[in-house]
C-alpha positions in Angstrom: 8.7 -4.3 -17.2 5.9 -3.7 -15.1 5.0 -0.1 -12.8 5.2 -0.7 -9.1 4.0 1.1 -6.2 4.1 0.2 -3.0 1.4 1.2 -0.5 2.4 1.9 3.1 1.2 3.3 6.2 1.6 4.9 9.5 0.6 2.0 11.1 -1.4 -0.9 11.2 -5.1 -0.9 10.7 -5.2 2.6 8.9 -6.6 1.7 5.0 -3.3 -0.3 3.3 -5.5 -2.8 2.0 -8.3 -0.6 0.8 -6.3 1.9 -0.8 -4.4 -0.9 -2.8 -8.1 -2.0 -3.4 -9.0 0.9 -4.8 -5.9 1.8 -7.2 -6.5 -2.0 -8.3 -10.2 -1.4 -9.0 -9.2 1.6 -11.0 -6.5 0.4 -13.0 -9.1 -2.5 -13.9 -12.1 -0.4 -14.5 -10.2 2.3 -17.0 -7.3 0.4 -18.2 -8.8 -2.7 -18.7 -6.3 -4.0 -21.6 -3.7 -3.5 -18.6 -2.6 -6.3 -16.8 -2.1 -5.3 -12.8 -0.7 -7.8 -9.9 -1.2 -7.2 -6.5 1.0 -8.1 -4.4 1.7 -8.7 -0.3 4.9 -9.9 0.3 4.7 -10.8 3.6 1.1 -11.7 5.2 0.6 -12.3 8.9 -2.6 -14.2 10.0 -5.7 -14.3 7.1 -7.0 -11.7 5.4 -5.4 -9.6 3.1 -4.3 -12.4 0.3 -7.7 -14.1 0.4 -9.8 -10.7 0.0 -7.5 -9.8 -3.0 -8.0 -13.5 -4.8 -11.6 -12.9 -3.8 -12.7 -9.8 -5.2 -10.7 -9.5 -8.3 -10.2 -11.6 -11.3 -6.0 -12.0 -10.8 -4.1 -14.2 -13.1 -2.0 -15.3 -9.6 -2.5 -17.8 -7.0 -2.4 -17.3 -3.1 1.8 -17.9 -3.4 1.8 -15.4 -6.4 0.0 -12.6 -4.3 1.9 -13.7 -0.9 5.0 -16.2 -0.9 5.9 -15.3 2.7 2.9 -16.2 4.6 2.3 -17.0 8.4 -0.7 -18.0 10.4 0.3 -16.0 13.5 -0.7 -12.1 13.6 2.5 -11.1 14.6 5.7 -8.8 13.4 7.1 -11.4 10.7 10.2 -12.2 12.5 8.3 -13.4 15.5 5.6 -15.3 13.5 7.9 -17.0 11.4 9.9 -17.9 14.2 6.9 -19.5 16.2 6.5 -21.9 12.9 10.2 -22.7 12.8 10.8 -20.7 10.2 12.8 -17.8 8.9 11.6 -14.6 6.7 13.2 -15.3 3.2 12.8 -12.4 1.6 14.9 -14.0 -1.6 11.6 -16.0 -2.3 9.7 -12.6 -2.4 12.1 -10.7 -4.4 12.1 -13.6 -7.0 7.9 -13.8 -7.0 8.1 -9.8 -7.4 10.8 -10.4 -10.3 8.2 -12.7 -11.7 5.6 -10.6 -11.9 7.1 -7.7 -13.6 8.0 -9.8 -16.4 4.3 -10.7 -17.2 1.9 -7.5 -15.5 2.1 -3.9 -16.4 1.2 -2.8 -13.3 2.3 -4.5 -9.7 0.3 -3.0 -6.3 2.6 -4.1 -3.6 1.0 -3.7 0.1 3.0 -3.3 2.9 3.1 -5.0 6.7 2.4 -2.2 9.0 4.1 0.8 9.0 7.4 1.9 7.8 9.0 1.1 11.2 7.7 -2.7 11.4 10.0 -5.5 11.1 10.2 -7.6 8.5 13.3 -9.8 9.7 15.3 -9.1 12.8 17.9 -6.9 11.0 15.3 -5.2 8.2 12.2 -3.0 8.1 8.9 -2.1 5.9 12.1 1.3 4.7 14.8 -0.6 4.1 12.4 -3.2 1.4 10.9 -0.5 0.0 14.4 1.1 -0.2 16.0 -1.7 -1.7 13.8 -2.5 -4.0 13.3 1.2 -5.3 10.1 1.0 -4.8 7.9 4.4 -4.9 5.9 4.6 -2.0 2.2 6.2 -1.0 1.6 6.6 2.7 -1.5 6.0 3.8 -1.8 8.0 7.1 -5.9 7.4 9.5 -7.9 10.4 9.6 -8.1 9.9 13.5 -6.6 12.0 16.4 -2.8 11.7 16.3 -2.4 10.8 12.8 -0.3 14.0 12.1 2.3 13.1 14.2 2.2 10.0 13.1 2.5 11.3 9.6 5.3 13.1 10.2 7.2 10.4 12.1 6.9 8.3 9.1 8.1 10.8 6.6 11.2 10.9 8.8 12.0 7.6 8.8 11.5 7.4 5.1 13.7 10.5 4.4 16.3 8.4 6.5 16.0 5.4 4.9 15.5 6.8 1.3 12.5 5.7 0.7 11.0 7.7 -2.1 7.5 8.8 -1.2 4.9 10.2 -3.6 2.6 11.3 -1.6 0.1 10.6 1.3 -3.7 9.3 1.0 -6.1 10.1 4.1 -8.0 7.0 4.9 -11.5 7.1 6.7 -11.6 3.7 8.4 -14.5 5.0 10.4 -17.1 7.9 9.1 -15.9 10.7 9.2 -16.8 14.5 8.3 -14.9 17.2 6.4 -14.6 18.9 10.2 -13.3 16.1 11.3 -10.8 15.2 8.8 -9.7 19.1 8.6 -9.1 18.8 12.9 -7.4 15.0 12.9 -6.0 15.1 10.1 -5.1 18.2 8.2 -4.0 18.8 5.1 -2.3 22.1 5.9 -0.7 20.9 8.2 0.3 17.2 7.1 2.2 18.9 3.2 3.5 21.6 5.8 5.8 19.5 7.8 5.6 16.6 5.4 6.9 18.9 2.7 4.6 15.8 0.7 1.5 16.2 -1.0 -2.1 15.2 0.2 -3.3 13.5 -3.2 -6.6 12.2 -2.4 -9.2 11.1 0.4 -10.6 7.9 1.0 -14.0 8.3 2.2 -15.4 5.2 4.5 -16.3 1.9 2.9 -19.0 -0.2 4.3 -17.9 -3.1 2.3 -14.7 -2.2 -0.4 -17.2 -2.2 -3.2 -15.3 -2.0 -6.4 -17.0 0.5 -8.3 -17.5 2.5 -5.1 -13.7 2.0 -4.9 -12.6 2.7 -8.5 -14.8 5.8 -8.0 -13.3 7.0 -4.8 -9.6 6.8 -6.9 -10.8 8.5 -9.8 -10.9 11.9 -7.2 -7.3 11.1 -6.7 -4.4 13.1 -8.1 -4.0 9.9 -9.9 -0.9 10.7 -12.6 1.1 11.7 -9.1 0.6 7.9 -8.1 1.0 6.6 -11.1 3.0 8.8 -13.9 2.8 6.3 -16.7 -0.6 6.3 -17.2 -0.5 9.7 -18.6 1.3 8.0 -21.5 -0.8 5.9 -22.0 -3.7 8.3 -22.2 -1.8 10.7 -24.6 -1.2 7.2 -26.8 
């Protein structure tokens, strides 16, 4: 049975898709007898799916990485609904099933943040809730980000989501002043009451090894407990 975690956010735009890049990248580059899946349940508009198929060697096609996919970049509800369509999330849930019987490791990137609907009735909590699913929050290093942060760790408290910890994305450069002013750690595992386990400097391009690299700094074994079995084995 494969290891899942699932990356969120505080928003949209703020690093998801990097971050999964770069815990992806890792897994490959130091456990490479270890069989990882990435997986997007729900994609709205191009992008995310295609870079993943693109930039690593995954035994899964397009379906396998997203079964839910839309070509409007809308909340799902309302782009499924503009193609006649509805959001089954039993088609995800059986793809995720799938995977966990042949990977030992399954990535699972969110739609926007915690808050965003993924049905009329559901949100980015309540799937990451119901599918006990442990959950990183990637929260911007930009102005406003703390309260965002702590908006989000709310909501996650409320639904039960169980959250591991936060990663600070640099979409932008950005300094050490800058990160410490928009976006500080103090602060953030202060009224959090989560840790900060790592920083993702800005990527010009989501090089691999510049992205392996950039995890490697993480407080990696917080993410990802089992791999400190498998480096005592």
């Amino acid at each position: 049975m494969a290891t899942s975690l699932f990356v969120s956010g505080t928003d949209t735009g703020v690093g998801k898709t990097a971050v999964t890049a770069a815990l992806t990248a890792y897994l490959k580059s130091f456990y490479p007898q270890q069989k990882v899946a990435v997986f997007k349940p729900i994609q709205s508009g191009e992008g995310d799916r295609e870079f993943y198929a693109r930039q690593f060697d995954l035994s899964q096609t397009l379906e396998q990485i997203t079964p839910l996919y839309f070509e409007a970049p809308l909340a799902p509800p309302l782009a499924a609904a503009a193609e006649g369509k509805s959001v089954d999330l039993g088609l995800a849930w059986r793809t995720f099933q799938t995977l966990q019987q042949t990977h030992d490791w399954i990535l699972v990137e969110g739609v926007g943040g915690l808050g965003s609907p993924i049905t009329a009735e559901l949100t980015v909590a309540d799937l990451a809730r119901d599918w006990t699913l442990p959950t990183v929050l990637v929260v911007p290093v930009r102005l406003g980000a703390i309260g965002q942060a702590i908006a989000q760790v709310a909501l996650a408290q409320q639904a039960r989501v169980d959250i591991r910890g936060l990663i600070l994305s640099c979409s932008n450069p950005c300094s050490a002043l800058e990160i410490e002013q928009w976006a500080s750690v103090e602060l953030l595992e202060s009224f959090t009451r989560h840790p900060v386990l790592g920083i993702l400097p800005h990527q010009d391009d989501l090089a691999l090894t510049a992205l392996a690299r950039a995890a490697a700094e993480w407080d990696i074994e917080a993410l990802l407990p089992r791999l400190h079995a498998l480096r005592m084995g």
